[in-house]
VMD Tcl script that builds the backbone (N, CA, C; Angstrom):
set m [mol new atoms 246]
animate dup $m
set s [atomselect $m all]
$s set {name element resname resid chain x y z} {
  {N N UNK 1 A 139.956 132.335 126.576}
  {CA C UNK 1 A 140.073 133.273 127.669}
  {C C UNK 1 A 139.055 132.944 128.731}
  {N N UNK 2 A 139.133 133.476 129.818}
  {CA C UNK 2 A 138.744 133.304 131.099}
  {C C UNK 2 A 137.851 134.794 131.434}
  {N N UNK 3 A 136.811 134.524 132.458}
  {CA C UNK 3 A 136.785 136.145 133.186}
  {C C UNK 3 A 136.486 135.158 134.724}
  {N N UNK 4 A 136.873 135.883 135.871}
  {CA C UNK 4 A 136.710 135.613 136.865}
  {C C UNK 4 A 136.375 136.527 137.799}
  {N N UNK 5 A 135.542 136.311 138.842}
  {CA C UNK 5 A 134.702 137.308 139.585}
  {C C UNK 5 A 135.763 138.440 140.399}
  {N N UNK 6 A 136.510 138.485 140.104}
  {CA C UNK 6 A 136.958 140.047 140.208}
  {C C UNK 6 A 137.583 140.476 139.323}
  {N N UNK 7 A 137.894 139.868 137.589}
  {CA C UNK 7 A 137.746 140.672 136.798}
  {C C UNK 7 A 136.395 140.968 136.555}
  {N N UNK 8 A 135.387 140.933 136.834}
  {CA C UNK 8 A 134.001 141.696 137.005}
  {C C UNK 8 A 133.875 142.779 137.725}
  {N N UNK 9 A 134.175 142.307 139.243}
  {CA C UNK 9 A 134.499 143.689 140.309}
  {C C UNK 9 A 135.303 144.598 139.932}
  {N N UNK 10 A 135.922 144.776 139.097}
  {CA C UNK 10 A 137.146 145.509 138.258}
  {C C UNK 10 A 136.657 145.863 136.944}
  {N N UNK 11 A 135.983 145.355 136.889}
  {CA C UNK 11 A 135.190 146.315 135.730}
  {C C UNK 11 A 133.602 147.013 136.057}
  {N N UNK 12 A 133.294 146.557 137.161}
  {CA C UNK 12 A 132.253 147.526 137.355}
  {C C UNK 12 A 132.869 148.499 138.147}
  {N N UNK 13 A 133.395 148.590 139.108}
  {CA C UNK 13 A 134.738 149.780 139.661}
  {C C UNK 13 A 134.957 150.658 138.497}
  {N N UNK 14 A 135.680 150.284 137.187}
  {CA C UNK 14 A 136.092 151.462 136.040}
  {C C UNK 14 A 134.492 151.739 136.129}
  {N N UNK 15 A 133.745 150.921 135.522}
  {CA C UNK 15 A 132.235 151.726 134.974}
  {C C UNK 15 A 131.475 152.363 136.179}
  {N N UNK 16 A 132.212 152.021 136.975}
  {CA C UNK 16 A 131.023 153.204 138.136}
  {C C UNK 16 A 132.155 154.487 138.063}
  {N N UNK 17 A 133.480 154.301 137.949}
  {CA C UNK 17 A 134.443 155.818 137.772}
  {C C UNK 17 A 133.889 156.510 136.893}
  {N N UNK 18 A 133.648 155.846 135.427}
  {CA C UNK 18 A 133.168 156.327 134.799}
  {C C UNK 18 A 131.848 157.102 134.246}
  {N N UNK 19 A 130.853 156.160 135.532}
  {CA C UNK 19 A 129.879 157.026 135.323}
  {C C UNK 19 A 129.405 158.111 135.756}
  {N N UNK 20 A 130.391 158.271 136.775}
  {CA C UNK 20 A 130.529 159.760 137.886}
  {C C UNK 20 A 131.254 160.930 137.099}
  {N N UNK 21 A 131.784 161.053 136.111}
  {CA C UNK 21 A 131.871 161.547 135.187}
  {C C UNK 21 A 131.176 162.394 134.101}
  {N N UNK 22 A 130.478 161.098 133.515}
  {CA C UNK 22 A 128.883 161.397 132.942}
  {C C UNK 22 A 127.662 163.206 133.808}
  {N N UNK 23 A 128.159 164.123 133.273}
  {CA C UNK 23 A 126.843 164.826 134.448}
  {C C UNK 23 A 126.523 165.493 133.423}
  {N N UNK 24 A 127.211 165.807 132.037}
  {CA C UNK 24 A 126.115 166.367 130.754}
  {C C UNK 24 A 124.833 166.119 130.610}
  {N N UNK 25 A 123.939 166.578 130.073}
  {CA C UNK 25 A 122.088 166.327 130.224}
  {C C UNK 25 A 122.635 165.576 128.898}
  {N N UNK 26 A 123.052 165.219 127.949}
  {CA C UNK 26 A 123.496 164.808 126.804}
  {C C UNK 26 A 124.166 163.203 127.056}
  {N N UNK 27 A 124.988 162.843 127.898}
  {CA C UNK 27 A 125.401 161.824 128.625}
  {C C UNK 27 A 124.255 161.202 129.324}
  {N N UNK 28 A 123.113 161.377 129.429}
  {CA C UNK 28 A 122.620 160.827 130.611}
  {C C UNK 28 A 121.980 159.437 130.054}
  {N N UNK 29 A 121.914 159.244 128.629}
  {CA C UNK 29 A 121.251 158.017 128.109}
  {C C UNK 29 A 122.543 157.305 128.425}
  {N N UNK 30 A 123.788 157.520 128.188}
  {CA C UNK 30 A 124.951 156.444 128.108}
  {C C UNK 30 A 124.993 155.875 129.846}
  {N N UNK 31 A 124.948 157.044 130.739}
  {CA C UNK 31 A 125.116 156.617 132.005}
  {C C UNK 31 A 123.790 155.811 132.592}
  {N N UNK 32 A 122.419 156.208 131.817}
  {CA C UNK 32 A 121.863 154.599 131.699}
  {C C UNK 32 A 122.016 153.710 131.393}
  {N N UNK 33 A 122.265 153.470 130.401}
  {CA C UNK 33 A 122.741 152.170 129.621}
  {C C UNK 33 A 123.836 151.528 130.186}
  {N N UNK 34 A 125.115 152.258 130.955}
  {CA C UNK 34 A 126.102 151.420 131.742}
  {C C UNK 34 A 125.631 151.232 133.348}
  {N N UNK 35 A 124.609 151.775 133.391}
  {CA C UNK 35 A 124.003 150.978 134.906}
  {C C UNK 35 A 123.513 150.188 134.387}
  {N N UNK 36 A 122.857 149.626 133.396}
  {CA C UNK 36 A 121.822 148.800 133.398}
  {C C UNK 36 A 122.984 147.433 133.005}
  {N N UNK 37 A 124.219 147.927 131.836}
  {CA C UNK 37 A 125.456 147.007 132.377}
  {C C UNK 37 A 125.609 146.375 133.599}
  {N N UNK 38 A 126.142 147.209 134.212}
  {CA C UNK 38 A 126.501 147.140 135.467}
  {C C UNK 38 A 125.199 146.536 136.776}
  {N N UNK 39 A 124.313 146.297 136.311}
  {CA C UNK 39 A 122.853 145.763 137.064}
  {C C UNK 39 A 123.271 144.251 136.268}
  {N N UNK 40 A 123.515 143.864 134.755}
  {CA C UNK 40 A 124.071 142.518 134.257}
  {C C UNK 40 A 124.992 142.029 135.143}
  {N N UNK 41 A 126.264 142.855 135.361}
  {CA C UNK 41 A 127.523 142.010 135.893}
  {C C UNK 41 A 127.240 141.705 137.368}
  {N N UNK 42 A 126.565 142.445 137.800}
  {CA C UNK 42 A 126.061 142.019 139.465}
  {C C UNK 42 A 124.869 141.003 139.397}
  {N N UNK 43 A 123.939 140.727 138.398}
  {CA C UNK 43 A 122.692 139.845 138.490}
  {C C UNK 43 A 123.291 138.478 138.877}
  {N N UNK 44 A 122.814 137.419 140.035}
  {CA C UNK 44 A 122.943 135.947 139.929}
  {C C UNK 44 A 123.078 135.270 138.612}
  {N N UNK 45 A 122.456 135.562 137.453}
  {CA C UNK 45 A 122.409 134.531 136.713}
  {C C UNK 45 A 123.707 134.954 135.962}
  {N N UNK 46 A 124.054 136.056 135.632}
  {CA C UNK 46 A 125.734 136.552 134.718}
  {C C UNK 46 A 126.788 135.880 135.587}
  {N N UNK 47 A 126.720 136.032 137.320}
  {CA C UNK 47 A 127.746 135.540 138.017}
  {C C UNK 47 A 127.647 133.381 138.168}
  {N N UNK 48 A 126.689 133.332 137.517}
  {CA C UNK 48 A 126.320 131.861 137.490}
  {C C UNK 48 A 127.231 130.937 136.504}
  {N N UNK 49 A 126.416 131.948 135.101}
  {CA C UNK 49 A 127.244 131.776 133.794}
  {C C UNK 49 A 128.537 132.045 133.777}
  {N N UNK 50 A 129.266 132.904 134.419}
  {CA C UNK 50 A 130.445 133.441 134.039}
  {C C UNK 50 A 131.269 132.066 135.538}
  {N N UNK 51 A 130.657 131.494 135.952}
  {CA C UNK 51 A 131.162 130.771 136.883}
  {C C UNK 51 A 131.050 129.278 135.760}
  {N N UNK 52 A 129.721 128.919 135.248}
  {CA C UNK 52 A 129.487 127.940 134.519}
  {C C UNK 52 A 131.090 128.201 133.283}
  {N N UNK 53 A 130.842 129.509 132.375}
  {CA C UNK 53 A 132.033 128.904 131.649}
  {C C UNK 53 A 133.378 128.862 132.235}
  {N N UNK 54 A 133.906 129.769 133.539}
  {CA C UNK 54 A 135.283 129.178 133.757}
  {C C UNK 54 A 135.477 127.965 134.107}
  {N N UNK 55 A 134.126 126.993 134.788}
  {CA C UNK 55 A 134.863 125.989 134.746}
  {C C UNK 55 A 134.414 124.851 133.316}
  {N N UNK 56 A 134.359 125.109 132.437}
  {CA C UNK 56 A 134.192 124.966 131.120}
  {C C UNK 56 A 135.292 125.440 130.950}
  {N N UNK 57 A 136.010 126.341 130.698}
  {CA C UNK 57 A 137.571 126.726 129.978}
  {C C UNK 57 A 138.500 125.740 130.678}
  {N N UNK 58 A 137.830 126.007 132.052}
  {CA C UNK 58 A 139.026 125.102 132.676}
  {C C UNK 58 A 139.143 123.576 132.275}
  {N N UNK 59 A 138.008 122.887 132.409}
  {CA C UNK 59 A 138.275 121.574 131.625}
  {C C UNK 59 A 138.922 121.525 130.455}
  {N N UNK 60 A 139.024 122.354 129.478}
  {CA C UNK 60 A 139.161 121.895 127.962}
  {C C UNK 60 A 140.669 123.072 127.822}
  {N N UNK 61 A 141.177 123.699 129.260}
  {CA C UNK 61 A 142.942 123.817 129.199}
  {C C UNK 61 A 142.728 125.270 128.068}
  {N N UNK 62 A 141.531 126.111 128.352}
  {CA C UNK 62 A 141.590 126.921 127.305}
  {C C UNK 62 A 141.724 128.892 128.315}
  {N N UNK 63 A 142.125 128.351 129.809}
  {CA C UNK 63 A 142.051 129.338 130.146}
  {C C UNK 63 A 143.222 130.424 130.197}
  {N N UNK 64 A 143.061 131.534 130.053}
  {CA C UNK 64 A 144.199 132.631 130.002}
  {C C UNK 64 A 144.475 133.850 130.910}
  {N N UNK 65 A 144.333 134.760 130.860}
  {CA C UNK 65 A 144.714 135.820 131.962}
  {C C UNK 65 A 143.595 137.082 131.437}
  {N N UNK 66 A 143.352 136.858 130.258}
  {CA C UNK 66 A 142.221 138.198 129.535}
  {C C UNK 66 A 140.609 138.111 130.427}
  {N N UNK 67 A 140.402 139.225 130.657}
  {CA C UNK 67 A 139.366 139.579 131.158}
  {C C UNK 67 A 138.600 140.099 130.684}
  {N N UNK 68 A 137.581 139.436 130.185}
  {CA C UNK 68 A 136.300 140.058 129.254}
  {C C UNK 68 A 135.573 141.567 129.930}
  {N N UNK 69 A 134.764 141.069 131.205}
  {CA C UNK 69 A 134.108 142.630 131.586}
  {C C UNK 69 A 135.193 143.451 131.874}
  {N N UNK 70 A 136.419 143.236 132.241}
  {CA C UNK 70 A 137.397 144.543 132.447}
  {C C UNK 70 A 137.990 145.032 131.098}
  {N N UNK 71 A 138.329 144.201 130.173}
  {CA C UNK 71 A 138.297 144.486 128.611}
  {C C UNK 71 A 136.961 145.378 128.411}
  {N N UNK 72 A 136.111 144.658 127.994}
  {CA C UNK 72 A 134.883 145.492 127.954}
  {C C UNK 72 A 134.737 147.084 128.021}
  {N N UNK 73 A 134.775 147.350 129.905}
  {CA C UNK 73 A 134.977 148.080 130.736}
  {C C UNK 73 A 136.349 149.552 130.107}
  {N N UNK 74 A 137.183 148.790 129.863}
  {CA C UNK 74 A 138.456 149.796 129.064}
  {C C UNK 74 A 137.887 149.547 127.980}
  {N N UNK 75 A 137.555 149.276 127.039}
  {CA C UNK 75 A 136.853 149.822 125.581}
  {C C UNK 75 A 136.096 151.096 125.747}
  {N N UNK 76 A 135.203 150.839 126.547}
  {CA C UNK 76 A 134.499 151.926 126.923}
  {C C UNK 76 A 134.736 153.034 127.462}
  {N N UNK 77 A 136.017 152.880 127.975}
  {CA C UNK 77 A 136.642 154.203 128.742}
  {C C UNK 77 A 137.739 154.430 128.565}
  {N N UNK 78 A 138.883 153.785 127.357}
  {CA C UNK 78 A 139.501 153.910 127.029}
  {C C UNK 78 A 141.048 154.033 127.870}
  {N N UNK 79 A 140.927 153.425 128.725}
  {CA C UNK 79 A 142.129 152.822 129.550}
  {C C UNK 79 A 142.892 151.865 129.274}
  {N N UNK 80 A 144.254 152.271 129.534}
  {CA C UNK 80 A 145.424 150.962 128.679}
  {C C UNK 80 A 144.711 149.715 129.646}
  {N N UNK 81 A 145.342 148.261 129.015}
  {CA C UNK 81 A 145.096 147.197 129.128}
  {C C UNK 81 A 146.309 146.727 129.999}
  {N N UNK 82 A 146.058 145.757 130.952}
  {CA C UNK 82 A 147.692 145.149 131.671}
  {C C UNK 82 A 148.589 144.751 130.417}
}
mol reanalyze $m
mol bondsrecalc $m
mol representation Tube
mol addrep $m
């Protein structure tokens, strides 16, 4: 599988829906923990790597249509998948 920089933008989009959601005093550790996600999928070096392995999949003919951070992203929030 593949992820490509707007299945990233598409999964930080769900996780910012989702964290507007979050306003329980009980929620507020989770809606840390998915910013600090969401501070990963935006950092240079995740958009580096995630650039380094697509074109790594792409050489070796292993790429597909699945999107890891938007997978991810619906695990967590429980939204159907394409």
């Amino acid at each position: 599988f593949t992820c490509s920089f707007l299945d990233t933008d598409r999964a930080l989009v769900l996780l910012e829906e989702y964290c507007k959601k979050l306003r329980k005093p009980e929620e507020q550790q989770l809606k840390k923990a998915i910013r600090k996600v969401m501070g990963i999928f935006k950092s240079s070096l995740f958009q580096a790597l995630l650039g380094s392995f697509t074109k790594k999949a792409t050489r070796h003919g292993t790429i597909s249509h699945t999107s890891l951070p938007a997978a991810v992203a619906c695990d967590v929030l429980g939204c159907p998948k394409d």
